[in-house]
Structure formats: C-alpha cells, structure tokens
C-alpha positions in Angstrom: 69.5 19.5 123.7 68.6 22.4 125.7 66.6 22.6 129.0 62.9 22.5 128.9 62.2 25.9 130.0 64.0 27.3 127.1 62.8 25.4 124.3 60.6 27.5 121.8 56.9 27.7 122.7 54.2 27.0 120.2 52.2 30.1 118.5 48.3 30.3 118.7 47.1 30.3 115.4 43.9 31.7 116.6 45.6 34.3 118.2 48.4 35.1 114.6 44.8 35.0 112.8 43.4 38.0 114.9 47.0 40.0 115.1 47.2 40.2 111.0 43.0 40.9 110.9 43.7 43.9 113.1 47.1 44.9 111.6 48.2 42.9 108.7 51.4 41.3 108.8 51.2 41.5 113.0 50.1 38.1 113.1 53.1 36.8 110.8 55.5 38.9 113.1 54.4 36.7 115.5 54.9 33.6 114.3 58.4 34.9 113.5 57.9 35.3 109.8 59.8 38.6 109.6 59.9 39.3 105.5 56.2 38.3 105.0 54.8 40.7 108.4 57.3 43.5 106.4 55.6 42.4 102.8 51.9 42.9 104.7 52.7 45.7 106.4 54.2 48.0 104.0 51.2 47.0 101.6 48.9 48.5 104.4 51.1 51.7 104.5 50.8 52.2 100.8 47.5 51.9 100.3 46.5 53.7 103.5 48.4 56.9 102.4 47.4 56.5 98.7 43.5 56.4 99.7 44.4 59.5 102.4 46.0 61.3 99.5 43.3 61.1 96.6 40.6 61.0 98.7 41.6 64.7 100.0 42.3 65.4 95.9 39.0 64.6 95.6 37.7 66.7 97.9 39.7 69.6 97.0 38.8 69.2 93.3 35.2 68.7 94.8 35.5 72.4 96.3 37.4 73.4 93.3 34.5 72.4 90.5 31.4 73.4 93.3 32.7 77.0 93.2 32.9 77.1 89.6 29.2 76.5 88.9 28.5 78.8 91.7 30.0 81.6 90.0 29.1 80.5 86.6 25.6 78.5 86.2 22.4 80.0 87.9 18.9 78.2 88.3 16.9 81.6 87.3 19.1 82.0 84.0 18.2 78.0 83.7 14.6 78.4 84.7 14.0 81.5 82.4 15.4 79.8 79.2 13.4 76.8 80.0 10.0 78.6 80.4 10.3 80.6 77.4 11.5 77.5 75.3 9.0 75.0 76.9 6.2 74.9 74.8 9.0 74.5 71.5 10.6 71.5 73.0 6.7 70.2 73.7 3.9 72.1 72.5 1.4 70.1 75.2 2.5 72.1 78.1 -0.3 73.8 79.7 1.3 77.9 79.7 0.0 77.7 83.8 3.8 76.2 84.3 5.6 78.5 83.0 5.4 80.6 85.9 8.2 79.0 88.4 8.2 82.2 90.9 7.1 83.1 94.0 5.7 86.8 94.5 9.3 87.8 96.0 10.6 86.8 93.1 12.3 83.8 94.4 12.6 80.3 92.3 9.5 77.8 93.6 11.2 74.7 93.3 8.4 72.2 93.1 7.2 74.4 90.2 10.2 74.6 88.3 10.3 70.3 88.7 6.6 70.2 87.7 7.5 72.3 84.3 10.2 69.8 83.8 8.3 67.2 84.4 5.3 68.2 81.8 8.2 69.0 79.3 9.5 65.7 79.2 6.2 63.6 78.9 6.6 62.3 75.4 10.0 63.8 74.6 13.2 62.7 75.5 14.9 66.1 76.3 13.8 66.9 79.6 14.2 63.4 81.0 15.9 64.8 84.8 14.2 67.2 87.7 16.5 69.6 88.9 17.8 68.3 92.2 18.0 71.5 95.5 20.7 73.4 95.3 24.0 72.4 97.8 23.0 68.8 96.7 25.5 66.6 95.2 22.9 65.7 92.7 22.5 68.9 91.4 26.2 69.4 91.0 26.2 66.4 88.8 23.2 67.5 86.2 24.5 70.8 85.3 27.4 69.4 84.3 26.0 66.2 82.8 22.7 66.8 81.0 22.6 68.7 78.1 19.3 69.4 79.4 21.1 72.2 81.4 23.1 73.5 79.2 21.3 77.3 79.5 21.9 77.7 82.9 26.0 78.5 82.1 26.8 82.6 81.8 28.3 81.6 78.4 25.5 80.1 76.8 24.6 81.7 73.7 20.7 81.8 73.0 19.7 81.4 69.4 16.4 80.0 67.5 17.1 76.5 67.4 18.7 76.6 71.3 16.0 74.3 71.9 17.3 71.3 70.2 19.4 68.8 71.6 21.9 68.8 68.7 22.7 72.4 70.1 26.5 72.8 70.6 27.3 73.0 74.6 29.1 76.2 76.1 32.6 76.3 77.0 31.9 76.1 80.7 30.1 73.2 80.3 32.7 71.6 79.1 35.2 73.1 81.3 33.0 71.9 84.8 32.3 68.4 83.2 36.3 67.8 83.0 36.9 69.2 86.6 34.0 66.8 88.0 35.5 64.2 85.9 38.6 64.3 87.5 37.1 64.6 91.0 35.9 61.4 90.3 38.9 60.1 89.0 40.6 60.8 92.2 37.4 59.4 94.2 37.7 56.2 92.3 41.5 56.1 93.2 40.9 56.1 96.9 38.2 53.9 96.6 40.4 50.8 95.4 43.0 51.6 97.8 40.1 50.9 100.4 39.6 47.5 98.3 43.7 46.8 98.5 43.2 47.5 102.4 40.8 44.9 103.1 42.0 42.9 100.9 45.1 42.9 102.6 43.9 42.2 106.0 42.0 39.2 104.9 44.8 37.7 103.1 47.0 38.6 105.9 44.7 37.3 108.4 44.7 33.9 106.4 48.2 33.6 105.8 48.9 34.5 109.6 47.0 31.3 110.4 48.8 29.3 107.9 52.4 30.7 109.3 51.5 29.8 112.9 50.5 26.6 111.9 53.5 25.9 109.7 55.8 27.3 112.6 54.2 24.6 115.2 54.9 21.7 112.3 58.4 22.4 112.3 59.0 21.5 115.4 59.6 18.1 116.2 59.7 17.7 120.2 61.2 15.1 122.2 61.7 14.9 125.9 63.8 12.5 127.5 65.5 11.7 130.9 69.5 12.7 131.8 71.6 10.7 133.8 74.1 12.5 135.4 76.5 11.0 138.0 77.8 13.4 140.4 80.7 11.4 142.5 78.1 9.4 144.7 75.5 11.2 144.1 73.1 10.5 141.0 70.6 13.4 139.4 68.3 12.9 136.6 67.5 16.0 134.3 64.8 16.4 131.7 65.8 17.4 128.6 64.1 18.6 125.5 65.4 17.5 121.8 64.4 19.5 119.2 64.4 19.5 115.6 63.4 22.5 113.5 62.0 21.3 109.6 62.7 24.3 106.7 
C-alpha cells in the first residue's frame, strides 16, 4: 500500500501515439518501455545517417560523371555526325534539316530536335530528342542511347557508324558506369527514407499499444485506513496496487 499521491499515474495513449510519430521510440520512453524506445530510436539514427551519407555519394558522383561528359561529349560533334549520317539512317529526310545552326554559328536547338525527329519516323534508331543542356535528362541520353554514341571525343567514325550494331566508345562506357553508380547510391538513400517512415509508423503504433498495455497492468484499488491514535481516531486513504507482467 502506498499513499494515493504516489501511486503511478496512467499514460495517454493518444499522447505515446504522437511522441513515437514525431520521434520514434519517444512515445514508448514514455510509457516506460525503455529497450523498445532504444530499439526505435537507434533504427531512426541508422537510417537517418545512411540516407545523409549516400544521398551526398550521390551527389558527389552526380558532380563527378556531369564533368565528365562536359569535358568529353559535345552537342556540335553530336549534331555534325548526325546531319551528315541522316539521310543513311533514313533516306526520307528532307536535306532542309540538316542545317541545325544559327548564322553565329551556335546550335538551334529546336532544329537539331526537328532533324531527330524526321530521322526517327519509321526507324527505330533515333527514337529520343536531345533534351537542353544542364538538364538532368540530357545527362542521362548521352550516356544511355546508343543514339548518342558520336557525340564522345573517342568515337571513331567509319562507313557503317550509322548502324546501331556499331560498337560504343570507351567513354561511353566509362560515363554509363559512373551514372550507374550515382544511381546506385540514389537508390540507397532512397530506402533509408522508406525504413524512416516506416519506422515512425510502426513506432507510432506500437507506442499506442505500450501505453495501453502499461494502463492494463495496473490493477487499482482504494480503500479506507483506520488508525487509532491514543483517543484520537484518523482514517487514511490508501491505494493497493498490483502491477501484471
């Protein structure tokens, strides 16, 4: 028996709910579950450091495999191969697109898309339109379409260049693994996002389930002491309680 105002105080399970949502394992610290609000939390810590860590790796690889195509694949080089091959590839081209340059001298991006485009109407070869430079869709084609393949300083031109069975530079290959493994680090980060909110739901779940669980084992009961104090009687509440594991 211990005195009323010291007996242990039920836990919201509203409020253990909203703790682990916020922080997982918060709410289970709370309800005085000390090795399951350790178990939560050190899975948020993990995964928060892991998806910090590889999402940075993929941003320095990102920075890494940019700079490579800067210094090694060039839109004129592309643009040039692709006029002077485009009527192989499809004889239908009308010889009024090959011409994909401004009077400065400068690549006219609409008409280098448009000689694309008339290149790839009935043929499966030119089957993309060079995205703007900078964008992260045209770091992805020159690395992913053979279609591209001539824009790389170590392309070697030859008769049959134009065919699709044409072996692919060393550089190709060499920015195709360095994106590749951008992405493998991208992906990485990505499911530690997934274990993150992940764990805050199930946290946030099994919080409720703690509190609830913590209220259940105690069994309260509050009765009446009689205490006889020479001639002098005092009566004292007193609170019984039981705790279930």
């Amino acid at each position: 028996s211990i005195p009323l105002d010291e007996a242990p105080k039920k836990k919201s399970v509203a409020l253990a709910g909203i703790l682990s949502a916020v922080i997982p394992g918060a709410g289970e610290f709370y309800s005085e579950d000390y090795i399951k609000s350790a178990l939560f939390f050190g899975i948020e810590a993990v995964a928060v450091i892991a998806g910090l860590s590889y999402d940075k790796k993929g941003n320095d690889q990102t920075a890494l495999f940019q700079e490579f195509a800067n210094q090694n694949w060039d839109v004129k080089r592309y643009a040039d191969w692709t006029a002077a091959n485009a009527r192989k590839i499809n004889p239908n081209v009308d010889i009024m697109l090959l011409n994909v340059y401004d009077n400065q001298g400068n690549i006219v991006w609409r008409k280098l898309n448009d000689l694309e485009n008339a290149i790839g109407q009935g043929t499966n070869y030119y089957s993309h339109r060079l995205a703007y430079k900078g964008e992260q869709q045209y770091y992805e084609m020159i690395g992913k379409y053979q279609q591209f393949k001539a824009g790389w300083n170590d392309f070697v031109d030859a008769e049959n260049a134009y065919q699709y069975e044409y072996p692919l530079s060393p550089n190709f290959h060499i920015y195709s693994e360095q994106r590749g493994k951008a992405n493998d680090y991208y992906n990485i980060a990505s499911k530690a996002v997934i274990v993150i909110l992940s764990n805050h739901v199930i946290s946030m779940f099994d919080a409720i389930w703690t509190a609830a669980s913590f209220n259940k084992s105690i069994q309260m009961n509050v009765t009446l002491q009689k205490e006889q104090l020479g001639y002098r009687t005092e009566y004292s509440t007193v609170l019984n309680l039981k705790y279930n594991f």
